[in-house]
N, C-alpha and C positions, 0 to 999 in steps of 0.2 A: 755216518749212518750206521744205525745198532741193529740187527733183525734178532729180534727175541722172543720166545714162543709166550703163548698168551697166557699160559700160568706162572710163568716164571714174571709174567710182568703185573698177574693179578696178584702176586702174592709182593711185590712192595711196588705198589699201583703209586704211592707218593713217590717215590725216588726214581722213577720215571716221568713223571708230568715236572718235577722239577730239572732233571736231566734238560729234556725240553726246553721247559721254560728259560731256564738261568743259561745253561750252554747251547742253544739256538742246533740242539742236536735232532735229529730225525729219525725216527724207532720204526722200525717193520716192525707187526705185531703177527707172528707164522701163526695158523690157524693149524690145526689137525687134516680137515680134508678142503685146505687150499683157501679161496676167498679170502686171504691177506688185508691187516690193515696197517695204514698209514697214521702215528700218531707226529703231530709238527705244533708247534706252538701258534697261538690266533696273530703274532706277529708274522710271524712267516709265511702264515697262509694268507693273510691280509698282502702282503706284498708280494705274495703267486698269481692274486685275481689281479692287481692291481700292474705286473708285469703282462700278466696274459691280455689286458683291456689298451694296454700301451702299443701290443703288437698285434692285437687284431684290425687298425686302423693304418696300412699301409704306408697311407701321405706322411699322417703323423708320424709314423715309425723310422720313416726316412729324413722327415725333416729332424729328428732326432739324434737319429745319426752323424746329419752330415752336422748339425751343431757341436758336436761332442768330435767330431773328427777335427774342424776350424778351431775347437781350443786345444786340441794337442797338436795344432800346429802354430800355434800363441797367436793366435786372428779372431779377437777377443776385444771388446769394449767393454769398458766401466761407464754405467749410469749411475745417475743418484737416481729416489724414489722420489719422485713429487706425493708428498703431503697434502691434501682438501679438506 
């Protein structure tokens, strides 16, 4: 994570958005009097909503877990796909 003040990021506004993009890096952008911004790339946030919608559903979230705990404990089947 980079916290960098906002003119020094409007003056090479590309080599931050690619910063971002390419290195999945996360930019504070410090404001003057405060109100901070958050620059992240549409992947990254795309998989913040997409994490935050996983664990706003309790059951789900648990049943989650306890799958991911039974495969690091190798209690685990292999199916094939059926095809239609």
């Amino acid at each position: 994570m980079i916290a960098i003040s906002y003119s020094a990021v409007r003056q090479k506004f590309k080599d931050y958005c690619d910063k971002v993009t390419k290195d999945f890096e996360t930019i504070i952008i410090t404001r003057e009097r405060g109100d901070n911004v958050v620059m992240l790339s549409e992947a990254e946030y795309n998989n913040l909503l997409e994490n935050l919608y996983v664990r706003s559903d309790p059951k789900y979230y648990n049943e989650l877990l306890q799958s991911i705990e039974q495969l690091k404990k190798g209690k685990r089947q292999k199916r094939d796909l059926i095809d239609e």
